[in-house]
C-alpha positions, 0 to 999 in steps of 0.5 A: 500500500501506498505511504503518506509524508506527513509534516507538522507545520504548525503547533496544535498548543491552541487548538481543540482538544481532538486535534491535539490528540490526533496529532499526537496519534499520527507520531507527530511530536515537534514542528517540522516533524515529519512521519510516513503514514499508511494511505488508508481511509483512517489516516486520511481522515484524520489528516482531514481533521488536522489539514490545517496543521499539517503538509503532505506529500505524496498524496494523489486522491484516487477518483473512488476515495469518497464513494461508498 
């Protein structure tokens, strides 16, 4: 399966609770951290819940991803 680059970009300190946690769930400890995630729906959603703190790289959003 296919990996994600995931880099934190901004600090999650003043942000809400989930986010933070999420942050923390994906192994991301300190600015300019970056991890490498699996591409699966679990990680991309919570990439989705912090979009706004994070960078990714290597992301292509396959045409199927929302359908159910």
């Amino acid at each position: 399966m296919a990996r994600l680059k995931v880099t934190l970009v901004k600090s999650p300190i003043s942000q809400k609770q989930n986010q933070q946690r999420t942050v923390k769930s994906m192994g991301l400890r300190r600015l300019r951290q970056t991890v490498e995630v699996e591409d699966n729906r679990t990680n991309r959603g919570m990439i989705h819940t912090v979009r706004h703190l994070v960078v990714v790289d290597g992301a292509e959003i396959p045409a199927d991803f929302n359908k159910d």
